[in-house]
Every structure is written in C-alpha cells, then in structure tokens.
C-alpha positions, -999 to +999 in steps of 0.1 A: -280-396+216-279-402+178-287-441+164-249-449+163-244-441+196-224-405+194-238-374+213-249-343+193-221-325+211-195-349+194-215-346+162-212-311+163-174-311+173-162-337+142-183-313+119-161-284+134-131-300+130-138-312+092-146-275+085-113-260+101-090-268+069-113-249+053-118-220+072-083-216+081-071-214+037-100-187+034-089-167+061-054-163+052-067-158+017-085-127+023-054-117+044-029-124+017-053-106-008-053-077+015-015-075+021-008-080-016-029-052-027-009-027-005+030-045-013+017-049-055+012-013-055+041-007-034+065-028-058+056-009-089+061+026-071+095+014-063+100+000-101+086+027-120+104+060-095+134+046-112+125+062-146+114+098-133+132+125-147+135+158-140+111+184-165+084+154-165+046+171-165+020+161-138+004+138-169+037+122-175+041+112-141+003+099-134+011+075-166+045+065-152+036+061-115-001+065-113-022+088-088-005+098-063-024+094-026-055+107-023-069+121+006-037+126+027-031+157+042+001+165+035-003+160-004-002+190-018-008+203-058+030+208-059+038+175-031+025+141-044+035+113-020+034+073-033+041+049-011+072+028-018+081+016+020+064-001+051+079+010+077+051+003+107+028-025+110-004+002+119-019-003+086-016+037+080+002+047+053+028+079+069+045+103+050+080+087+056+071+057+040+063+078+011+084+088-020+075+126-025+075+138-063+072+181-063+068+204-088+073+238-102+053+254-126+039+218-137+071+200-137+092+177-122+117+196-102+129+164-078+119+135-056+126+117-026+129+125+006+164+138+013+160+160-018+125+176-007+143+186+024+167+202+006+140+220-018+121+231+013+155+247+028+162+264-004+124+278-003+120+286+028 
C-alpha cells in the first residue's frame, strides 16, 4: 500500500494507461513512415514513367526515374523493373507490380508490361 491508500498494482496500471496515448501515436508513426517510404517512391515512378520516351539512354532514365530495383532477380542489364503498383499486402515487391523499362543497344526500346510481352514474342 502507498500513503494515499492505492496499491502498487493500481499505481502501475494508471501509469500504463497515461502512457498508452503515447505509445499508440509512435507506433503508427513508425508504421506510416514505413508505408510512406514504399507508396512516395511508388508515386513518383508512376509520375515520372509518363515522360519516358523511346531512344532515351540508361543515364537518361536513372535521372528521370531513378535506379531501378536492385537486387531482384529478374532485373536484368537490358530489364529494369520500378515499382509503380501494390498489388499484395506481403511486403515483397513482385515483378507484376513492377513497370519494366528494356533496352537495346543502350536505349529505350519500350516499357510496360503488355509491351515487354510483346518484345519477348518478337525475340524469342
């Protein structure tokens, strides 16, 4: 018992409740942070693939869209993938919810999906 009459437990158990507010706006802080990182980039990807153009070099896209995704396996030095769509709630980034930019000989020869099927057929 404390000197005004209230157990530690119920000490403890106001203090909790005081704190929850608190804990509660930092969690979903570090979750919106998280999300927003993933839908900023996503945004811009879908802003900026609206000013590719065909004959573009590898340097001209990086400044227009930036790197492409790293460490994918299905990115290729010909196939860069950006992600423009969310499509699953895993947290994986897949390769159809990714805009794929290819190239021939350095250059821009087409993007998006429909297209690189398409390209592939033709190249097969």
């Amino acid at each position: 018992m404390t000197t005004d009459g209230d157990s530690v437990f119920e000490m403890r158990s106001r203090r909790r409740w005081r704190t929850l507010p608190l804990n509660i706006a930092a969690a979903m802080g570090v979750f919106l942070f998280v999300v927003s990182c993933g839908t900023s980039r996503r945004a811009l990807n879908v802003r900026h693939m609206a000013h590719l153009k065909k004959g573009m070099t590898k340097h001209e896209v990086v400044e227009l869209m930036g790197r492409p995704l790293e460490n994918e396996v299905y990115n290729t030095d010909n196939v860069w993938y950006y992600f423009i769509e969310s499509k699953w709630s895993d947290g994986i980034i897949s390769r159809d919810e990714c805009l794929p930019i290819f190239f021939e000989e350095g250059k821009v020869v087409g993007w998006g999906q429909k297209e690189y099927k398409k390209y592939r057929q033709r190249n097969w």
